[in-house]
C-alpha positions in Angstrom: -28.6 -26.6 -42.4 -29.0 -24.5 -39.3 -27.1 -21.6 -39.0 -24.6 -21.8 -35.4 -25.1 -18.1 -33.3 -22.8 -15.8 -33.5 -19.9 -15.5 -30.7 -21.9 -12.4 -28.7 -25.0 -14.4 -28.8 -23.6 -17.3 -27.9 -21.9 -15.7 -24.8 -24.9 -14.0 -23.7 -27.1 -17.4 -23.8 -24.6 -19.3 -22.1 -24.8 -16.1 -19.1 -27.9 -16.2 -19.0 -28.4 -20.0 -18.9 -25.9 -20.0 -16.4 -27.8 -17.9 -14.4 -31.4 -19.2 -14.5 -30.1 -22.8 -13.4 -32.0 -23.9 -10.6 -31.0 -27.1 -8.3 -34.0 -29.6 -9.0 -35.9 -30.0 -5.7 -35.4 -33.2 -3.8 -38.4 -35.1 -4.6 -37.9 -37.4 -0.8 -38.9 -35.6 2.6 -36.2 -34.3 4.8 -37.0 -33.7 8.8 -34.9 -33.5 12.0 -33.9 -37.3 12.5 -33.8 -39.9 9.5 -36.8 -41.8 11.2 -38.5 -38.0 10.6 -37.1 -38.0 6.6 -37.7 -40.3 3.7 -34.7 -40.8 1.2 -34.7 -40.4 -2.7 -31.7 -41.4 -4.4 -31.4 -39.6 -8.1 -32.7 -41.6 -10.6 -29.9 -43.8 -12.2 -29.4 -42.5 -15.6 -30.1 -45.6 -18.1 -29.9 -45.6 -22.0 -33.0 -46.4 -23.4 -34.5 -50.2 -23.4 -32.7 -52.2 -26.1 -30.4 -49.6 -27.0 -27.1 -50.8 -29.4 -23.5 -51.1 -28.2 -22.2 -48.6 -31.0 -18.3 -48.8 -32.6 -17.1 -46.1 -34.5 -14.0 -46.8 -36.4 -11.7 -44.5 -38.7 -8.8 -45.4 -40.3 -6.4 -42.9 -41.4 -5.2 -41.6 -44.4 -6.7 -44.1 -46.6 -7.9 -43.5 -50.1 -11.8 -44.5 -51.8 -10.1 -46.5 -54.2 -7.4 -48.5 -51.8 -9.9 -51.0 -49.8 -11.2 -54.0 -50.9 -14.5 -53.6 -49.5 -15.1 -50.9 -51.8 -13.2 -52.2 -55.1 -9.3 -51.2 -54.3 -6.7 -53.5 -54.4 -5.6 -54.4 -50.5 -7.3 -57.2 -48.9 -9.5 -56.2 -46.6 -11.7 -59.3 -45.9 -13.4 -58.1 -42.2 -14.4 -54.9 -43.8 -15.9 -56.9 -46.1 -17.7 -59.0 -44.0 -19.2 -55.3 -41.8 -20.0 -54.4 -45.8 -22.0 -57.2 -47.1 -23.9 -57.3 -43.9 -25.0 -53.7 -43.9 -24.8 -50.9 -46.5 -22.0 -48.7 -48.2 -22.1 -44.9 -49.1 -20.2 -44.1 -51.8 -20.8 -40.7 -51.3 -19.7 -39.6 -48.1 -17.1 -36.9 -47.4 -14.2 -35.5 -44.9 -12.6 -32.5 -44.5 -9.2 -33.4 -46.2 -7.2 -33.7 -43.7 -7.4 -35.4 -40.3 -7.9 -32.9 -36.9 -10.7 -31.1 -38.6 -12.2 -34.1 -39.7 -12.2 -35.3 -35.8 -13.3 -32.8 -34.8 -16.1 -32.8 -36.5 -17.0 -36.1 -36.5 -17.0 -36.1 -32.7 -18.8 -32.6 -32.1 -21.3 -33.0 -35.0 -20.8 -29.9 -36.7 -18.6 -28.1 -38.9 -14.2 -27.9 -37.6 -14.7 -24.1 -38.0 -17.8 -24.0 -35.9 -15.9 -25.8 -33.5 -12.4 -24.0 -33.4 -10.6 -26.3 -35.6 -10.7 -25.0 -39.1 -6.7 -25.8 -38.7 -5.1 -27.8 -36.4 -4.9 -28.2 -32.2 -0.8 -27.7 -33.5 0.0 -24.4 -32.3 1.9 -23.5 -35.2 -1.0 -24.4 -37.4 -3.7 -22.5 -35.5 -4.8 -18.9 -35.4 -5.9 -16.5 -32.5 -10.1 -16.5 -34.0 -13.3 -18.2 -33.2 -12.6 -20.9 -36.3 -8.9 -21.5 -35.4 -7.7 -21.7 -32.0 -7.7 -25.3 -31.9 -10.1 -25.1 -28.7 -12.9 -27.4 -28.9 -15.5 -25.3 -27.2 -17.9 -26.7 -24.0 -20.6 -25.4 -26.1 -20.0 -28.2 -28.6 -19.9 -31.4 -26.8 -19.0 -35.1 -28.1 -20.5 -37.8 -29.0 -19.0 -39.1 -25.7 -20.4 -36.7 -23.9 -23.7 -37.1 -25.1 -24.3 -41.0 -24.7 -22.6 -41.1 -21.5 -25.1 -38.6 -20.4 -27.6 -41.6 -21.5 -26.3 -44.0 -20.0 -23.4 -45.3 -22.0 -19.8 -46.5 -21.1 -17.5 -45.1 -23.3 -14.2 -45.5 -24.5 -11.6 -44.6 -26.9 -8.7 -46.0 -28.7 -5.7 -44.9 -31.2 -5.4 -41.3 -32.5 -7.4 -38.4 -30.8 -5.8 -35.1 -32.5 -7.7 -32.5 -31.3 -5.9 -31.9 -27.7 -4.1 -28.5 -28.0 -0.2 -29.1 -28.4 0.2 -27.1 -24.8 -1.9 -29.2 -23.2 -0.8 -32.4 -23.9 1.7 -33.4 -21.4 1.0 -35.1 -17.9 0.5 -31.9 -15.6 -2.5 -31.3 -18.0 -4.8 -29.2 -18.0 -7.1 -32.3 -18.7 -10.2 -30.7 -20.2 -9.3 -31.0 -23.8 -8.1 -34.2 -23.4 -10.6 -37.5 -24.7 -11.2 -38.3 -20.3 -12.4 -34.0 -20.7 -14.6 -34.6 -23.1 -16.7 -37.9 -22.1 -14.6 -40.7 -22.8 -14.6 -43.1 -19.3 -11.1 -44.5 -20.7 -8.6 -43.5 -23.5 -5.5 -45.7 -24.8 -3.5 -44.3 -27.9 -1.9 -41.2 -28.5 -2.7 -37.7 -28.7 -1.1 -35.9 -31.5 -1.6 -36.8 -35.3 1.2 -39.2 -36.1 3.6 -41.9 -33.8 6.1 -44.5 -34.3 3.7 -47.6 -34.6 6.6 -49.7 -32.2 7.4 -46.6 -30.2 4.7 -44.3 -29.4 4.2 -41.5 -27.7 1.6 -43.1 -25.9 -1.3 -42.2 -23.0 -3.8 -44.0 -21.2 -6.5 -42.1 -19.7 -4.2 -39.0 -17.9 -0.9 -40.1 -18.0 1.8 -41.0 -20.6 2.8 -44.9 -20.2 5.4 -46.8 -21.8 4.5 -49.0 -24.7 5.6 -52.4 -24.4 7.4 -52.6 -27.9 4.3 -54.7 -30.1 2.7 -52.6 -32.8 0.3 -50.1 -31.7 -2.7 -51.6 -33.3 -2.4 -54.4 -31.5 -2.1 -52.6 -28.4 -5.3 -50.5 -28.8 -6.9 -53.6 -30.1 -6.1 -55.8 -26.7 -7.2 -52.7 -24.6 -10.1 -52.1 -26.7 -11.6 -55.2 -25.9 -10.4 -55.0 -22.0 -12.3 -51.5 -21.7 -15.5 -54.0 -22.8 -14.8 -57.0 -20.5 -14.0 -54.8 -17.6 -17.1 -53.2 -17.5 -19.2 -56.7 -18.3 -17.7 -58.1 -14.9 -18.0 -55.2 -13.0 -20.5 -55.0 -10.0 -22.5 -52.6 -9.1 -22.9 -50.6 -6.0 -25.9 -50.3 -5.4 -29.2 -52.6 -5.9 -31.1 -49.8 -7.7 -27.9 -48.3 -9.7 -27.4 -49.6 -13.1 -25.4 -52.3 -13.4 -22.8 -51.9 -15.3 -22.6 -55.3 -17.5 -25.9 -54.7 -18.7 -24.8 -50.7 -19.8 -24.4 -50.6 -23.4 -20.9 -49.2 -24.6 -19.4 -47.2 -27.6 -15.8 -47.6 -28.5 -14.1 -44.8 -31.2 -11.4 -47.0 -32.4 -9.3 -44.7 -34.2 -5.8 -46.5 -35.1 -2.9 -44.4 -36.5 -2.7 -46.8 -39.7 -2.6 -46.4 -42.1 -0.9 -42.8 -41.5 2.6 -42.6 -42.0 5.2 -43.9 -40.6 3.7 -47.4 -42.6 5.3 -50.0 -40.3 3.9 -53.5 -40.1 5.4 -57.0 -39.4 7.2 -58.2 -42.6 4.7 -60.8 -42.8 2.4 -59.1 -43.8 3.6 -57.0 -46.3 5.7 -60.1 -47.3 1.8 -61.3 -48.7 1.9 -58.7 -51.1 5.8 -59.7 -52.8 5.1 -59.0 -56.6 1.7 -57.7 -56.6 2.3 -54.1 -57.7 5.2 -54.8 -59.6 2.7 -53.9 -62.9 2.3 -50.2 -61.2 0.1 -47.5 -61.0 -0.8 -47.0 -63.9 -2.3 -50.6 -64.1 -3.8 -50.6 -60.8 -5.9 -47.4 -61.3 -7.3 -49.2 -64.3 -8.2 -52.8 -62.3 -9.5 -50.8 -59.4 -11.7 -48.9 -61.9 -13.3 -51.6 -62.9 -13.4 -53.5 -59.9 -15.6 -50.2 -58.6 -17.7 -50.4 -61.8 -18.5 -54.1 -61.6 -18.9 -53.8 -57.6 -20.8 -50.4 -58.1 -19.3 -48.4 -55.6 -18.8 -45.4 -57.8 -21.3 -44.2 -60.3 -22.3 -45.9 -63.2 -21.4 -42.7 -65.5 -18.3 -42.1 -64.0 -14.9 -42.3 -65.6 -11.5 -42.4 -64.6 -9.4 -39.1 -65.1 -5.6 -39.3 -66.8 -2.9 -39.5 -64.8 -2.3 -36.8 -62.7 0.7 -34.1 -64.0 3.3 -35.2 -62.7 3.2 -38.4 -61.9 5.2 -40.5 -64.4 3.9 -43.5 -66.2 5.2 -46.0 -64.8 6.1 -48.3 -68.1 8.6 -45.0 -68.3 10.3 -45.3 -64.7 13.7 -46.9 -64.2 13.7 -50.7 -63.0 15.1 -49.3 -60.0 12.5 -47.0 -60.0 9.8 -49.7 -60.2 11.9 -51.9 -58.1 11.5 -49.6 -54.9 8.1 -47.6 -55.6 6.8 -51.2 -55.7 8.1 -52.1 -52.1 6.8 -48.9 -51.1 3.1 -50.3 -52.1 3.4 -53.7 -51.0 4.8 -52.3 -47.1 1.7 -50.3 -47.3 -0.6 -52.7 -48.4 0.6 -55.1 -45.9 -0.3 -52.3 -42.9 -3.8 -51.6 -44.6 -4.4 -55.4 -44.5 -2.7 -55.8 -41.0 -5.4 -53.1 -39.8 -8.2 -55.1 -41.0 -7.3 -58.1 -39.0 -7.1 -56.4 -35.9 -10.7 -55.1 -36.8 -11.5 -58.6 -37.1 -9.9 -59.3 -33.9 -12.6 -56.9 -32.1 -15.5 -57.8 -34.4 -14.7 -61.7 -33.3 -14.3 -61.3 -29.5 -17.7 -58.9 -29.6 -19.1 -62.2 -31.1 -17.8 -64.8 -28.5 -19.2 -62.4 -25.3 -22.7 -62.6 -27.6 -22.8 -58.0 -28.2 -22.1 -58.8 -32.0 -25.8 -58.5 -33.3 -26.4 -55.6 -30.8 -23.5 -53.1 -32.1 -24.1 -50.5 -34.4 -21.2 -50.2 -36.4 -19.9 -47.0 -38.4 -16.4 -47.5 -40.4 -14.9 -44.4 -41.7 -12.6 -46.2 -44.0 -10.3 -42.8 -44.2 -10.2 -39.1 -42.4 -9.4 -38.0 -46.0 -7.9 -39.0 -49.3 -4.8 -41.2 -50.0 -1.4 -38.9 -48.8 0.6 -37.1 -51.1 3.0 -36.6 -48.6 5.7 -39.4 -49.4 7.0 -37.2 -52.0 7.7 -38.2 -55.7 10.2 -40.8 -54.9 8.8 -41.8 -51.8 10.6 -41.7 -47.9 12.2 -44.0 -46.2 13.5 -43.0 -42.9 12.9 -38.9 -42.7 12.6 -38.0 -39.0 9.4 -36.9 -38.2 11.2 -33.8 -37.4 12.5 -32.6 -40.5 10.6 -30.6 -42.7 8.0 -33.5 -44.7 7.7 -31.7 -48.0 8.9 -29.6 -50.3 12.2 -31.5 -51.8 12.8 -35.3 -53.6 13.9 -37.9 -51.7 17.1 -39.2 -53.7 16.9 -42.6 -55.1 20.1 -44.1 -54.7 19.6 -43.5 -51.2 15.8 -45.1 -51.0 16.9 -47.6 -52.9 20.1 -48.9 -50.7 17.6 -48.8 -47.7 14.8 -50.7 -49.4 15.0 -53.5 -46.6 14.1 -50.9 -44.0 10.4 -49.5 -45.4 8.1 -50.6 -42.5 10.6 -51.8 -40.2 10.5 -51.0 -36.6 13.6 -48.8 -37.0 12.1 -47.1 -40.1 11.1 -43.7 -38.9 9.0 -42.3 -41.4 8.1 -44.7 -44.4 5.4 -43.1 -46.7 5.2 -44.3 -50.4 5.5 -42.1 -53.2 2.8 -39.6 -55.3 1.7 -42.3 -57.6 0.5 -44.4 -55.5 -1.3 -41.9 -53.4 -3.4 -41.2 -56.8 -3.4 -44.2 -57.3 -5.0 -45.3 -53.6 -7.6 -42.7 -54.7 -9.0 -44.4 -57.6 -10.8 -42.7 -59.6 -11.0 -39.4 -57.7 -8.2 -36.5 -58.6 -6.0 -35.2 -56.0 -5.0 -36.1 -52.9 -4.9 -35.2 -49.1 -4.9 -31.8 -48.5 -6.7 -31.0 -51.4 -10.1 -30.0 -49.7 -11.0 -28.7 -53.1 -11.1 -32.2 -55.1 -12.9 -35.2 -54.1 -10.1 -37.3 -54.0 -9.1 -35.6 -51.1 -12.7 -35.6 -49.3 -14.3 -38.5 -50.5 -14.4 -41.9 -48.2 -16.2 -45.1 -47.9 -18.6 -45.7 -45.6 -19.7 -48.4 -43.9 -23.0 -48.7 -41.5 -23.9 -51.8 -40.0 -26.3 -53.0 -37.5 -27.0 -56.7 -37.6 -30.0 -56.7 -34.8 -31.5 -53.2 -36.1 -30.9 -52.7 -39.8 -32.0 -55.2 -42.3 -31.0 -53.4 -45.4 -28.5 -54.2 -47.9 -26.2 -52.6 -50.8 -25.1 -49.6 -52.3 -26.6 -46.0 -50.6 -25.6 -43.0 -53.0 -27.3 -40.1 -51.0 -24.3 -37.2 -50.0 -22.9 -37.3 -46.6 -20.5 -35.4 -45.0 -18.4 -36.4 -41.6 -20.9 -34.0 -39.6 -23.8 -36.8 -40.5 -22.4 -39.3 -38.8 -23.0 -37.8 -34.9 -26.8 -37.3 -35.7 -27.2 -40.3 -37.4 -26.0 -42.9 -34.5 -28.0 -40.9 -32.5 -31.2 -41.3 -34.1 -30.4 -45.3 -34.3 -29.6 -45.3 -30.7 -32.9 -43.2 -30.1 -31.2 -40.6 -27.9 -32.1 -37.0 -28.4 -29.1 -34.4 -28.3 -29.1 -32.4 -25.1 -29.8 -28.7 -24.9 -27.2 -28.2 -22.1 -24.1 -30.5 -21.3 -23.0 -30.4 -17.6 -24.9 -26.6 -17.7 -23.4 -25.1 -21.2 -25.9 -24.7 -23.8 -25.2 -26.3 -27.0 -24.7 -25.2 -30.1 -26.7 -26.7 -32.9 -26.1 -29.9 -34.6 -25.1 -28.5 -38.2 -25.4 -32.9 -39.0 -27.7 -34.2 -41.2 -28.8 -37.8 -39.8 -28.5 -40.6 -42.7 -30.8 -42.8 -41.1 -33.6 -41.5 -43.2 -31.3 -43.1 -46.6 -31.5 -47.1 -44.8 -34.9 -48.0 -45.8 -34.6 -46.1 -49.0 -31.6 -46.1 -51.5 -33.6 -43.6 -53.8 -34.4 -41.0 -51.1 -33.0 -37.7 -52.6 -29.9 -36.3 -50.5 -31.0 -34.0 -47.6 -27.5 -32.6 -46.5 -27.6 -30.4 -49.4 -24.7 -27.6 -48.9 -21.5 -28.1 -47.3 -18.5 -25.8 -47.5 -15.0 -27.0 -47.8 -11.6 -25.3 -47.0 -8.3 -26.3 -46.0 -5.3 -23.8 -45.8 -5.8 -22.3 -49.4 -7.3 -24.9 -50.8 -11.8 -24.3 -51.0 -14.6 -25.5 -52.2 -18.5 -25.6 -51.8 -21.3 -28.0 -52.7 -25.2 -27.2 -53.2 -27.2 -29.7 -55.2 -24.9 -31.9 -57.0 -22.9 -28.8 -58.4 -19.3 -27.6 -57.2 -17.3 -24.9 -57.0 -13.6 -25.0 -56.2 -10.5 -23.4 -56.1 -7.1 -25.0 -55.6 -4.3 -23.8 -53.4 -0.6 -23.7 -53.7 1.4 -25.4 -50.8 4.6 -23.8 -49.9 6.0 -27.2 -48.9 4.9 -28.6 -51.8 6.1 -28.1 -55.8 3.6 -27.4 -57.2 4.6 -29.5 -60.5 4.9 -32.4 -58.3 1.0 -32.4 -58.0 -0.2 -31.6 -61.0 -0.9 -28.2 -60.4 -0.6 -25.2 -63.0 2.0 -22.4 -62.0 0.7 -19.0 -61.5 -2.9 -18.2 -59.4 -5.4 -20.9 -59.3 -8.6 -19.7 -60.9 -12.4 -21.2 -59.4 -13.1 -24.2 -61.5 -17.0 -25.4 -61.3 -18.4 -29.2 -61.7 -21.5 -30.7 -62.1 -20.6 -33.8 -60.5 -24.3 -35.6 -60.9 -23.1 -35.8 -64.7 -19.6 -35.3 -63.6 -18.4 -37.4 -61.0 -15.0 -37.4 -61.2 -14.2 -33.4 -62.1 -13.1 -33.9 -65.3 -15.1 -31.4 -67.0 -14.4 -27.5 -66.3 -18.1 -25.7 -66.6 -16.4 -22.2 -65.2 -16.6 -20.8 -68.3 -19.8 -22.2 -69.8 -21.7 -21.2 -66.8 -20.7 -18.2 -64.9 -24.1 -17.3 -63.2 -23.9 -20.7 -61.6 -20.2 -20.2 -60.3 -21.0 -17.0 -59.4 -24.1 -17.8 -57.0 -21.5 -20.9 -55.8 -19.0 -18.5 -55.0 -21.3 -16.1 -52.9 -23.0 -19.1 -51.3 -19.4 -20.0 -50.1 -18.6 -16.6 -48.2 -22.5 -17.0 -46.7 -21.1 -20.2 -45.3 -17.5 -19.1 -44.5 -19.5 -16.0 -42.6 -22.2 -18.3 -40.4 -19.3 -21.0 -39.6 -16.5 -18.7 -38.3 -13.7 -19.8 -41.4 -13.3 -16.2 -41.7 -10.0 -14.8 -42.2 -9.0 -17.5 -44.5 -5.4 -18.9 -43.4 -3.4 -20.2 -46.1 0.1 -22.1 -46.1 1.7 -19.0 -47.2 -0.3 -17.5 -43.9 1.7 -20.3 -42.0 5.0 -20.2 -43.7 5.2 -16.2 -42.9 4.4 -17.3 -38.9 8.0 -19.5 -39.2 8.0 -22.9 -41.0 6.3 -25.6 -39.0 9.0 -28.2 -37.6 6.7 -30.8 -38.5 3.5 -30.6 -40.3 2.9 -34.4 -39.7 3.4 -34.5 -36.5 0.4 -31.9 -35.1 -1.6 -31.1 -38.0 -2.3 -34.4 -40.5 
């Protein structure tokens, strides 16, 4: 992977750049009169001949082992359908945790590298090159980059990376998705809303939402951002006209984040069907995987996480309301897919079906282990999310609310965030564990990719820019609107379609998330957990005292369950230097922990800017 300049470098280039800019010369004659002078309008700027509408979609906060489409147990039937017509990668990666993840998903390169190691929240961000929550002109979008070839484009749902100060209507507008290439934008802003009363935005302006769910909402203007530009004229004869312009929509939805609120009938669909727990589902999803072969064919499925109680030892009230939890959330996950369906069915009626590359991130990062141990039902999204038990008396008297409109801040409880993240360990957060990094991938192209099945090669979240690229055939600019760009730190998958057995080439990629690190090189890892201040630490299974480096050799290992630390220093030792190399060349340095942030003053509300 290339290595990004340093900050005085990257200054001086841009200066210089800057400076040896030249106007192209008009290629037409000018004289005294126009009969004297012959015009020459710019060239229209066209993508190239043939080139693929292209959807990105990422869910949120979803888990490898909840989807269908990938062996979990929530229906998902329209990701199936994008599945079996293309190809899954079952190992593909995020960041842990959702603005980094964006960020670098739409720049291409590593959140540090782009001022987003934390969070756009200004409590969670830092005044250095990795942590200001700035995303840099030097590192433009996706959006950027295909409208410059000739794309519309358009986004819907969560954005995330738009600094907290700049987020309300007087602007500035730079950081906000219309500043960084997106024609249109309809969805919010920050990193969590009320699904029935968002704090919603469409293109520079906050609107009112009209009181429907929020998927739906995105959905419908989804798919009148498309139609609106197929019956739009164009100006001139020689201009390209805009319904023959090929599009790509980022449909980003806030499910399945918390608050989980759906209508009741959907999660209604799911009455009973968790009622045999956890502990039962991580072993049917296991299997479902195995039989499916979306996880590796020597992996095997961890114990229960520490403390996480079995659930043939929980209460019936207990079991009762951690069920309901499950089946509200199940109900949202499977809500989500239909409205996926929705878009994937009207791109068939206008006939743009067979020529739309799809990508489906089927997660920004593991299952959430921010419901707590008993779950929450109606927390405000201004009260402080972790740290103490929700009581279940309390839960339990309000179980008719979970996923109701009026419900404020639903999440479901630890055990079902591990067990959403079958057969990984850990959880969100946890950049350290590949439950927390680990997503299904989906890539589908009916009308350019022919292959089908299972792709195992490693993939990070950076891959994914350079890869639709290179399907689109559109070569990354050197300068966007006169910045010079930082390199593409990306490694394009597209060389993995043709061959399931080609080896991995994305072959380091570092890790860290407040505390919590690690760093991959050749199928080995190095990791090192992190205590959360907002968290007990009992609550998620980790030991008291200072983490110690653990090291996995997760070609044999898969699932972490084997501790080589001790059996093979040299090899955590060259892990653990590689990982400061890397830290050094992508601007992570200083490492910000939770403690870090806790000293600053407590964040109000952790959910609501930073996951």
């Amino acid at each position: 992977m290339r290595r990004p300049m340093t900050a005085l470098a990257a200054i001086l280039m841009l200066a210089g750049q800057a400076q040896a800019q030249t106007q192209q010369p008009f290629p037409g004659k000018i004289g005294r009169t126009l009969a004297e002078s012959t015009e020459a309008w710019p060239a229209p700027v066209r993508a190239p001949a043939g080139a693929p509408n292209i959807v990105w979609i990422l869910l949120d906060d979803v888990g490898y082992g909840a989807a269908s489409a990938f062996g979990g147990g929530i229906r998902t039937p329209r990701l199936e359908e994008l599945a079996q017509q293309g190809l899954r990668y079952t190992n593909f990666h995020t960041t842990a945790i959702c603005a980094p993840t964006r960020a670098a998903l739409l720049t291409g390169r590593n959140s540090s590298s782009v001022h987003v190691a934390g969070f756009s929240h200004h409590r969670l961000a830092a005044g250095f090159p990795g942590w200001d929550g700035y995303l840099p002109a030097s590192a433009g979008t996706i959006a950027e980059i295909l409208h410059g070839n000739g794309y519309s484009t358009f986004a819907v749902g969560k954005y995330g990376v738009t600094p907290d100060e700049d987020a309300t209507d007087a602007g500035p507008f730079d950081r906000w998705p219309t500043g960084k290439g997106f024609d249109h934008f309809f969805g919010f802003l920050g990193s969590q809303t009320d699904q029935y009363k968002p704090d919603l935005v469409e293109d520079q302006a906050h609107v009112t939402p009209d009181g429907r769910h929020l998927s739906e909402q995105i959905t419908d203007k989804a798919i009148a951002f498309i139609d609106r530009q197929r019956h739009a004229a164009p100006v001139r004869a020689d201009a390209a006209a805009p319904p023959s312009k090929p599009f790509f929509l980022y449909y980003a939805p806030g499910a399945t984040h918390a608050p989980h609120q759906v209508p009741a009938e959907w999660s209604d669909r799911y009455r009973g069907a968790f009622d045999a727990g956890w502990d039962v589902y991580r072993r049917q999803v296991f299997a479902q995987q195995q039989k499916l072969g979306t996880i590796p064919r020597n992996a095997v499925l961890p114990d229960r996480d520490a403390g996480v109680t079995a659930w043939a030892k929980l209460s019936p009230d207990e079991r009762k309301l951690y069920a309901r939890f499950m089946e509200v959330y199940a109900g949202y996950m499977t809500y989500t897919d239909a409205q996926i369906g929705r878009l994937v069915d009207h791109l068939k009626r206008i006939g743009q079906f067979d020529n739309t590359l799809f990508v489906v991130m089927v997660g920004d990062n593991g299952a959430s282990k921010e419901g707590t141990l008993n779950g929450d039902v109606d927390r405000a999204m201004t009260a402080p999310p972790l740290g103490a038990k929700e009581n279940i008396a309390y839960n339990l008297a309000h179980i008719d609310q979970i996923g109701k409109p009026e419900g404020i801040e639903a999440n479901y409880p630890l055990g079902w965030a591990q067990a959403a993240n079958t057969p990984f360990r850990c959880w969100k957060q946890d950049a350290n564990c590949e439950g927390g990094t680990r997503n299904p991938l989906i890539v589908t192209y009916p009308k350019g990719i022919a292959a089908r099945g299972i792709r195992s090669q490693y993939g990070h979240v950076i891959d994914i820019l350079p890869t639709t690229l290179e399907l689109a055939k559109i070569t990354a600019p050197t300068t966007i609107r006169g910045v010079a760009q930082q390199p593409i730190e990306g490694v394009s998958l597209a060389y993995s379609i043709t061959d399931a057995a080609a080896p991995s080439r994305h072959r380091t990629q570092y890790y860290y998330i407040f505390g919590a690190r690690a760093i991959y090189r050749d199928g080995w890892k190095a990791s090192l957990a992190a205590h959360n201040p907002l968290i007990n630490d009992a609550d998620v299974g980790l030991p008291r005292g200072a983490p110690s480096w653990r090291l996995f050799n997760l070609d044999a290992d898969p699932t972490e369950r084997v501790d080589l630390a001790a059996k093979n220093p040299a090899k955590l030792a060259e892990l653990q230097a590689l990982f400061d190399t890397e830290a050094q060349a992508h601007n992570l340095y200083p490492l910000v922990t939770w403690d870090d942030v806790r000293a600053r003053g407590r964040p109000a509300a952790p959910e609501s800017g930073a996951h």
